[in-house]
N, C-alpha and C positions, 0 to 999 in steps of 0.2 A: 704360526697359523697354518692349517692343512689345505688343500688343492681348494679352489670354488667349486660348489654347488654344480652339480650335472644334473640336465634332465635326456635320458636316453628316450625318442620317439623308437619303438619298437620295432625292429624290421622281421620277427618271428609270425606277426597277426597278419597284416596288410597284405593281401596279394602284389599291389604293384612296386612295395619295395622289394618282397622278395625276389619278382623279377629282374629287378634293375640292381640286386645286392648292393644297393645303398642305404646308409643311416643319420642321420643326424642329429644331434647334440644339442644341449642349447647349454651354456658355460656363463657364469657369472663372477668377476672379479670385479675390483675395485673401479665403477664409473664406468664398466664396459662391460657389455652385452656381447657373448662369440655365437655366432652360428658356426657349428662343425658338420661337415659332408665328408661322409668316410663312403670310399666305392673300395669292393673288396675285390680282389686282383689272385690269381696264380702264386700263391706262395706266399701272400701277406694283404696287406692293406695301404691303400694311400692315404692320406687327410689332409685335407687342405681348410685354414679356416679364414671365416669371414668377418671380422671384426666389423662393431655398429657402437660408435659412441653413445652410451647413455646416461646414465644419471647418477652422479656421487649420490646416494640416498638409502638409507636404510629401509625403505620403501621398495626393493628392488625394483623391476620396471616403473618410474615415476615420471617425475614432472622432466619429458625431454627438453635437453640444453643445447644449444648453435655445435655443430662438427666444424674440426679446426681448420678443416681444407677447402669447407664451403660454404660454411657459415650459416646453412639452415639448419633444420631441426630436424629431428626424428621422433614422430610422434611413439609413445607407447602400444596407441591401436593398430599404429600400423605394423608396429613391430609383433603382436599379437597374429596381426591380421595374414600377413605373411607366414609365422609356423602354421596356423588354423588352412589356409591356404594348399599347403604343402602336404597338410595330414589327408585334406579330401583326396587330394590327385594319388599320393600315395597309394590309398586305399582304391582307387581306380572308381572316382565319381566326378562326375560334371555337376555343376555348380546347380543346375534342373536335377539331376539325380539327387543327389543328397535333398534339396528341399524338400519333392517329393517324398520322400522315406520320413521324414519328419515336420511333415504336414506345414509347412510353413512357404512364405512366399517366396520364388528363385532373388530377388533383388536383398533381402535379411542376409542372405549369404554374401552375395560380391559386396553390399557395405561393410561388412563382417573383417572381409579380404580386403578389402582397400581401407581400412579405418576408419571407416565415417559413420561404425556404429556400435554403441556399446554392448556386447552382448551380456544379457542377463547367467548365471553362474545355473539356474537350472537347464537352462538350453546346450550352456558347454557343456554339463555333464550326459544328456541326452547324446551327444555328438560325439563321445569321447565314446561312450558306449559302441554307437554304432560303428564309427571308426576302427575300434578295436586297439583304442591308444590306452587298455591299461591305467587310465587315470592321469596320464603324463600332462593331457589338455587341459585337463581342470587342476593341475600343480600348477600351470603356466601361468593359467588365467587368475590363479588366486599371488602371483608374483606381482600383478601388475595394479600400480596404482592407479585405479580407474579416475578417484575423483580427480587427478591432475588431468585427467580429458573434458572436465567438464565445468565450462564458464562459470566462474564463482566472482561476487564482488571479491576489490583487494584485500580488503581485510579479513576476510574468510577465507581467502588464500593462504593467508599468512595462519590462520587456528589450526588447517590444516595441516600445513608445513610443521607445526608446535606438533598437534595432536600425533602425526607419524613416528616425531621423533623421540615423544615422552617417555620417561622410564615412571613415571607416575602420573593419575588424574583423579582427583577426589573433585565433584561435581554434586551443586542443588540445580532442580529443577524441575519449572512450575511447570501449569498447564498442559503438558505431554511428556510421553516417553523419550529421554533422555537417546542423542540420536545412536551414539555408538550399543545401544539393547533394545534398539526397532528389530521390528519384524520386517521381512519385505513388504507384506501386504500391507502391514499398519504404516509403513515410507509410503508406500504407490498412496494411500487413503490420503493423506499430509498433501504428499505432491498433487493429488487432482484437484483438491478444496484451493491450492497456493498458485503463487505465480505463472506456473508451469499448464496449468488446468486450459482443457481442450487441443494440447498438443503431447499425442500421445508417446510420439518418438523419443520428445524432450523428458519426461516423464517417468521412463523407463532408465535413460540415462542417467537420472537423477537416482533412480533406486538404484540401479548397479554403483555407482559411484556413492551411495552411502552404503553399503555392505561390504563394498571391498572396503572400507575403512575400518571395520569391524575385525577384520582377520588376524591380525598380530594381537589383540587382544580376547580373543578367546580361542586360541593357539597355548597346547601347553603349557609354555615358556613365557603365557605375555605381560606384558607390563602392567602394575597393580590401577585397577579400576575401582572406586568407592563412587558410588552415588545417593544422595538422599533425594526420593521424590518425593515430592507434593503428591497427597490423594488425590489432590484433584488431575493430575496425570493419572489414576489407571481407574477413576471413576468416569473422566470423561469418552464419549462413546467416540469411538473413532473408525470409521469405516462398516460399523454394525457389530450386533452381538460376536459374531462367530472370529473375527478380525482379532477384536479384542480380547476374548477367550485364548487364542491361538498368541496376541504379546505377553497377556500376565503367564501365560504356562510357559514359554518363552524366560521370563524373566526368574522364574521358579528353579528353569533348568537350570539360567546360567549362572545363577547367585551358588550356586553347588560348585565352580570352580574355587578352586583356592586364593586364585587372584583377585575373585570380584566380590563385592559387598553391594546388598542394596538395603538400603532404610527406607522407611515411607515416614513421611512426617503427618500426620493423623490429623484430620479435621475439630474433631472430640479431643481437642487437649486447651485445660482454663493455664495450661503455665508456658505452652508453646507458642512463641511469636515468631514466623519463619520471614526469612527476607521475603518480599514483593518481586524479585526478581532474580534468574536465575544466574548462576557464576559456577566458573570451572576456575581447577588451579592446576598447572602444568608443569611438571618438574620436569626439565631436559637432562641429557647423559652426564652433562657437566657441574649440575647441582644448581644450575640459577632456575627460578621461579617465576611464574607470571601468574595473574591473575585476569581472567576474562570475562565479560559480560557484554550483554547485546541491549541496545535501544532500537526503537523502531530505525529496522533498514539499516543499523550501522551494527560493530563490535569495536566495542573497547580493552583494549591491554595495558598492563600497568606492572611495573615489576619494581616502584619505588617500594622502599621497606616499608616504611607507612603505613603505603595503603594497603600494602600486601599482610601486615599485622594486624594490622583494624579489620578487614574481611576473614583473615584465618581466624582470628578471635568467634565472629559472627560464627562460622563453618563450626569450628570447633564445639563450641553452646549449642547449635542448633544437632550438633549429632550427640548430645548426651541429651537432650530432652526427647528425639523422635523415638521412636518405638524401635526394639531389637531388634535384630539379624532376624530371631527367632519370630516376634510380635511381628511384625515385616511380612514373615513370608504366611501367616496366620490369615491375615489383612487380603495381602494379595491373591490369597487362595481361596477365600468366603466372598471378593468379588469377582475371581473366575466361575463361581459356581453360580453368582447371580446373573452372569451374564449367558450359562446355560439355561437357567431359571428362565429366561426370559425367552428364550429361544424355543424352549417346549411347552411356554405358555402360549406365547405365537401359535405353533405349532397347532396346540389343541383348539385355539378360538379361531384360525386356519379349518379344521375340520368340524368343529361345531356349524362354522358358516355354511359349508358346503352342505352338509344335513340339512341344517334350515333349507338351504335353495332346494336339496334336492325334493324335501318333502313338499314345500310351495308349488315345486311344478309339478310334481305329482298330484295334487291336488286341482290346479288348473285343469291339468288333462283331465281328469276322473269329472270335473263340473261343464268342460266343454263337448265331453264326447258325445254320440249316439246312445240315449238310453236303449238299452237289451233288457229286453221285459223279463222275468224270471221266471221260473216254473211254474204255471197254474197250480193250486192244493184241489185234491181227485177230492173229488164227491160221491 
């Protein structure tokens, strides 16, 4: 195996590293996290590093585990929060400066820095920009398992845990977008209609922590993704036309990966009988199998051969009756268009309205004004 993963924070951009000719590192091996601080010296360099126990997981920054000297934890945000921390001061900004420059409130930042706040993946890359971190912020931030920061029942802990570590996931599922080929916007829609609705801090953390879950699979390298939706998934309106417009082109892009497949199972089929409910199947590195499915407020796992035979049969039938790869993305693209359709229809009965009003008050005026008597006809 070759050396871990380095991510070099840039001491070429930042005024206050170059000052201070310090660098630092951030190195990844097995269950551990290094910060490296290199100060460069007369004739060479020193480096001393900082070791932070973190998490055996293929998830790199994941679900933190108790340190053996003191037995608490080390959260991932904090660990986050801390390089993010270091690249502001770096760059020679107070914690009001920076927010300032990026229109946002001084308090987003210190939760940011102390870990009590998920940051959303377009803000770091705003930050990395103005920082002048070359993109290093947003490597970091796409390292770290976000949804291990964020309260899930146990058994959703545990799909999580599966879903990170899968080397396969073939999935049906009804009534929405299947969550690993959300959109952010069509997440944040979910989250304010759900549990979460009217707390908008909780909400946001909920959409960061579904997106960061999405990374290893549309990466490259990721692990093979098959989904078949139910129509009624990208027929139902979720967040407004334009939302929905923005997940099927979304899912148009991503079906173009070599790893992913999407089917839609069609409303308009007399020979199609799709399950009632949705099910994922998870194959892990080691070749064993589960099967998952959700009832109200719980999930169910099940890795008896069995059942696991009896549903891959269902799975199986049900992806030679839905519609192609090709029929699929047909489907999917004739109701993106109708959801533009509906937007410029909007649109136009939008400005027919205003004509009406505006002609109505024009005519009020024209019947309440001072009549101006017109030109006498000469005689």
């Amino acid at each position: 195996m070759g050396p871990p993963p380095v991510y070099e924070l840039p001491t070429c951009a930042p005024q206050g590293v170059r000052d201070r000719g310090r660098a630092r590192t951030l190195t990844q091996s097995e269950g551990t996290i290094a910060f490296r601080s290199q100060a460069s010296v007369p004739g060479g360099s020193v480096t001393s590093d900082q070791g932070c126990q973190g998490p055996m997981s293929l998830r790199g920054l994941a679900v933190p585990r108790p340190r053996p000297d003191t037995g608490s934890t080390i959260s991932s945000a904090v660990l986050f929060g801390g390089e993010f921390r270091h690249a502001r001061e770096a760059a020679g900004y107070s914690q009001a400066g920076l927010a300032k420059l990026l229109h946002c409130d001084r308090t987003l930042i210190t939760r940011i820095e102390n870990g009590g706040r998920i940051p959303q993946e377009k803000f770091i890359k705003q930050c990395d920009e103005v920082l002048l971190m070359g993109g290093v912020l947003i490597r970091i931030w796409k390292r770290v398992d976000w949804y291990a920061e964020v309260e899930h029942p146990d058994w959703f802990q545990r799909f999580a845990q599966m879903e990170a570590e899968a080397v396969a996931i073939r999935a049906y599922q009804v009534s929405r977008i299947y969550g690993l080929l959300q959109t952010e916007e069509y997440a944040r829609a979910l989250f304010t209609r759900g549990a979460a609705a009217g707390n908008p801090d909780l909400i946001e953390e909920r959409v960061a922590a579904r997106m960061s879950r999405q990374h290893r699979f549309l990466a490259d390298d990721g692990p093979l993704l098959v989904v078949v939706l139910d129509e009624s998934a990208i027929r139902r309106n979720v967040g407004g036309p334009a939302v929905m417009r923005g997940q099927l082109e979304h899912l148009l892009e991503v079906s173009r990966r070599p790893n992913i497949a999407i089917q839609v199972a069609p409303f308009e089929s007399a020979d199609l009988a799709p399950p009632k409910t949705s099910m994922t199947f998870i194959k892990l590195p080691d070749g064993h199998e589960w099967v998952y499915s959700e009832s109200l407020g719980r999930g169910h796992f099940s890795d008896d051969p069995s059942v696991l035979v009896r549903h891959a049969q269902i799975y199986d039938v049900l992806r030679t009756d839905v519609l192609s790869g090709r029929e699929s993305t047909a489907l999917i693209t004739s109701a993106m268009e109708g959801y533009s359709a509906h937007d410029e229809s909007r649109s136009q009965h939008g400005d027919l309205a205003q004509e009406q009003l505006q002609r109505g008050r024009r005519r009020r005026v024209h019947r309440g004004g001072p009549r101006i008597p017109g030109p006498r006809p000469r005689t």
